[in-house]
N, C-alpha and C positions, 0 to 999 in steps of 0.2 A: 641515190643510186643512178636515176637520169640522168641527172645533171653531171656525175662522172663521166658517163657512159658520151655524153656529148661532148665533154672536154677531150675525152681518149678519141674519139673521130674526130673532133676537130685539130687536132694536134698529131694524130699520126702521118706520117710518110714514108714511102719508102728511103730510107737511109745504103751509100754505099757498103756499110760495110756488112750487110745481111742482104745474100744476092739467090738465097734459096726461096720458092716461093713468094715472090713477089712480082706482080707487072708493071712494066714502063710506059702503058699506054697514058694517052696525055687523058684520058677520063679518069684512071685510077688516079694517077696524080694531083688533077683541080681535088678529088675527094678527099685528099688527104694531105695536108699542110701545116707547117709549124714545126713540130719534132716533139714526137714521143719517143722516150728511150727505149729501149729492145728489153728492157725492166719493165716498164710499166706496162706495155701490152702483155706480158706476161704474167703479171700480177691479176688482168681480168680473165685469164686460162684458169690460173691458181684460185680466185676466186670461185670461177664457175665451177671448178672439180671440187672443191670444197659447200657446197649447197648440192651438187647435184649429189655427193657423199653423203650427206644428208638426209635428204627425202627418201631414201631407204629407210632411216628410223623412223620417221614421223609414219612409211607406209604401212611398218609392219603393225604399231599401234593403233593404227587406222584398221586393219587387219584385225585385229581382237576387239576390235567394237563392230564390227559387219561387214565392212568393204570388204570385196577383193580387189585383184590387180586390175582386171577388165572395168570394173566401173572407177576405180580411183585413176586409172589412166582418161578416162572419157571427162572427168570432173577435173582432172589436171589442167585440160587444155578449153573445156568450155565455159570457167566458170570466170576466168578473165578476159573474153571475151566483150563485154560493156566497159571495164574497165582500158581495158586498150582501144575501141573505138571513141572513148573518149578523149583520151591521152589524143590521140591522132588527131579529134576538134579542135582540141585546145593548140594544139603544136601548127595547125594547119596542114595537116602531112597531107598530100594529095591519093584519093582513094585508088586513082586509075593505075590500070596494070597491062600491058601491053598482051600480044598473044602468047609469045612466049615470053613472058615472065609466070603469066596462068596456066600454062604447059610446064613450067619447070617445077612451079608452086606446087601444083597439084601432084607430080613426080616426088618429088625431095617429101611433101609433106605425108602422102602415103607410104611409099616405101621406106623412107629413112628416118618419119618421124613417126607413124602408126605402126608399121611393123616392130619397129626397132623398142616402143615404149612398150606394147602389146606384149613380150617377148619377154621383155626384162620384171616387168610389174607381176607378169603372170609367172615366172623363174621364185621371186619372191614368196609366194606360196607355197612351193615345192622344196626350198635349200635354205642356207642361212644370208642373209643381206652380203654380207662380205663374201661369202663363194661369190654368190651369183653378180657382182661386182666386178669382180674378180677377172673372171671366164668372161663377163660383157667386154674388158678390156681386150680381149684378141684383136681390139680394129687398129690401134696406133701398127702394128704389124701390117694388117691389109693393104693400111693407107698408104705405107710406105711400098709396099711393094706394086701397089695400082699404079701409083704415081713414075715410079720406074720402068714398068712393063708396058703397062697400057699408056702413059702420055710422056714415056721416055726422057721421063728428067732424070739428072744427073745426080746420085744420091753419093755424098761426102760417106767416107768408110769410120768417121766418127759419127754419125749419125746413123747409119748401120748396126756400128755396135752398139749404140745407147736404145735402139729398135728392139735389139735381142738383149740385149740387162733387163729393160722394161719387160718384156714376155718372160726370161726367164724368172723373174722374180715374184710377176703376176702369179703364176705356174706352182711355185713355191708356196704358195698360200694354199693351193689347193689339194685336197686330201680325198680321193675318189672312192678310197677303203667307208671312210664314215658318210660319204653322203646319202641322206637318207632316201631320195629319189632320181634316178637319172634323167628324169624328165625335166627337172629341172636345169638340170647340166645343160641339156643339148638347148634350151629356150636362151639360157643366157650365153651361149656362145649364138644362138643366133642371133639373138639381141646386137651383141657388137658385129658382127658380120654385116645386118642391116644399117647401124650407124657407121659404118666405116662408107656407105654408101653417102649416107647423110652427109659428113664432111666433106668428100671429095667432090660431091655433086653442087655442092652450094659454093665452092671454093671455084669450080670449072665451068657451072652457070654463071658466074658474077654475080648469084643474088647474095651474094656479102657484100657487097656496091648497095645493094638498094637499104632504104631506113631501115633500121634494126628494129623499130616502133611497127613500122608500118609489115614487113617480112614478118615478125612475129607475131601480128593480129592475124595474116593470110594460112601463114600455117599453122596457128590455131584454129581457124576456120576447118581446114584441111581434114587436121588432125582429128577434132573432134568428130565430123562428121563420117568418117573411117573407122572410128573406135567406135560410136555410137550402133553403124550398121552392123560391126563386127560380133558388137555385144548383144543386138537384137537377133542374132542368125545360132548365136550359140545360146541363148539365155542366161547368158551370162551378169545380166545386170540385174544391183539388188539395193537398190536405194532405199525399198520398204526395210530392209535387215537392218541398215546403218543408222545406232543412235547416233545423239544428239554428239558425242567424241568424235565418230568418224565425221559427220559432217564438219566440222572445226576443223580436225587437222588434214582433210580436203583442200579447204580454202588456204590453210595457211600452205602447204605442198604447192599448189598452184600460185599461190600467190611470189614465194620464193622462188620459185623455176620460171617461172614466165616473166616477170620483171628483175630476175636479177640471174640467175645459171644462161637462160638462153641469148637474151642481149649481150653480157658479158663474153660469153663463148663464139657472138659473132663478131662482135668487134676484135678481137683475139685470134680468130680465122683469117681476119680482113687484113691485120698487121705482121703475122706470123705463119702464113701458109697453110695445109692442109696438115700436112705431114708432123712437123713441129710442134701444131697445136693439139694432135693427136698424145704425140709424145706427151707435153706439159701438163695435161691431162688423167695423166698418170694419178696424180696425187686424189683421184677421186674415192679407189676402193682401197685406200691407205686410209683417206677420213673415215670412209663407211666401216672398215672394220675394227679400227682405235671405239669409233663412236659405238659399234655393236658389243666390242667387249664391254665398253663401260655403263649403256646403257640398256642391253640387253643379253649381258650375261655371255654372248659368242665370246669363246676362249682363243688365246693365239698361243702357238706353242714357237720356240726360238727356230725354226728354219722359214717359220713365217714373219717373225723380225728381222731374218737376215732376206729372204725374199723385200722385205721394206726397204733395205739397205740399198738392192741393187737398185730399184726402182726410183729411189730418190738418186743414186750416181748416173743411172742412164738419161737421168731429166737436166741435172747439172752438165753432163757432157755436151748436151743436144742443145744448152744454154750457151754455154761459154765456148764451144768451140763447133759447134753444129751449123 
């Protein structure tokens, strides 16, 4: 997975014929050389929404052995923490961080990585994997419309529409009549509301310029220490509860999202802009809910396969003609 991850940076650049999302300063430029096709940085989107589709199942199993969302979000991000400062010895990555790059780190990794994990993990509790998935996706929406109002880019009316197929198809999945708690509704729409920050902000800092090694030890750093107070304030942490299973599929969660969902999703930002990588993205609560029917029983009924339908045509339009 590294070792991809550093072929995809070393071989991206901006290419003329993808002119949304991208900058022409001569620093983005030295960072990115060779040529990666508008394919293969897309493949690490599709990757990432596919793992992060994922760790919904492993959470909810993690869930029936002790954990909740508060402490498996805190062990998500602390417990690769040794393993990534090492990575970074071994690579040589240099530790130092400028002021604001520690002002943006500390921004992005509270709001758009503790809120937004806090929100979704704890939604999990409350709804089914796939709702709460589902409702978390409201941000490829946000993103696009931040991106137009607030930093007044120019947004293609195919790209637009592929914004609203994806929402409406998200939408589709969702069934308000059977949800067993609203609490959890409103957590996982704030879940994506705070990631939609997350993107746009790491996209409009540059720290999708900085190592994807080194970026993901600081906001795990971030993150942890955010989730850890948060859980101490509510008592919400229970690591005496969690046998010997949730500890496992802790690490294995953590281990999958911090070396392969988060690195993957930046280098993907880095090649494909805020906006687009929101879109491509898409495919994440299509895995969690395929994988919740099969593996825990979550049922789909046909307006929620045709709900899939649009969301795979709005990701292909945002592809081929976006």
């Amino acid at each position: 997975m590294l070792l991809f991850l550093r072929e995809a940076i070393g071989e991206c650049r901006p290419t003329p014929h993808i002119k949304f999302g991208r900058r022409n300063s001569k620093h983005f430029n030295a960072l990115f050389y060779g040529g990666i096709s508008v394919s293969k940085s897309k493949v690490c989107l599709i990757l990432s929404a596919f793992i992060y589709g994922f760790a919904p199942i492993l959470a909810k199993f993690a869930y029936k052995s002790g954990a909740n969302g508060i402490t498996l979000t805190f062990l998500r991000t602390f417990l690769m923490l040794p393993l990534l400062f090492f990575i970074m010895i071994f690579r040589k990555v240099s530790f130092k961080l400028t002021k604001k790059e520690l002002i943006d780190i500390i921004l992005l990794g509270v709001v758009g990585g503790s809120f937004s994990m806090i929100s979704l993990y704890a939604a999990y509790d409350y709804i089914s994997t796939g709702l709460a998935t589902t409702l978390h996706f409201i941000y490829p929406l946000i993103i696009v419309i931040t991106s137009a109002v607030v930093y007044k880019e120019k947004i293609k009316k195919i790209k637009l529409l592929a914004v609203m197929l994806v929402t409406l198809g998200m939408f589709m999945f969702v069934d308000l009549n059977n949800t067993a708690d609203k609490i959890g509704v409103i957590l996982a729409i704030l879940s994506g509301i705070f990631y939609s920050f997350y993107v746009v902000y790491m996209y409009r800092s540059k720290l999708d310029e900085m190592d994807y090694i080194k970026l993901t030890f600081y906001l795990m750093i971030i993150m942890s220490i955010g989730t850890y107070i948060f859980g101490l304030t509510t008592d919400s942490l229970v690591f005496a509860e969690m046998d010997y299973k949730a500890w496992i599929l802790s690490v294995a969660i953590s281990l999958i999202i911090t070396l392969g969902a988060v690195p993957l999703f930046q280098v993907g930002v880095r090649c494909e802009g805020a906006s687009t990588a929101g879109i491509v993205s898409a495919f994440e609560p299509i895995t969690s809910i395929i994988l919740g029917a099969i593996f825990l029983g979550e049922t789909m009924g046909l307006v929620q396969y045709i709900g899939g339908g649009l969301i795979i045509l709005g990701v292909v339009l945002a592809e081929k003609y976006g």
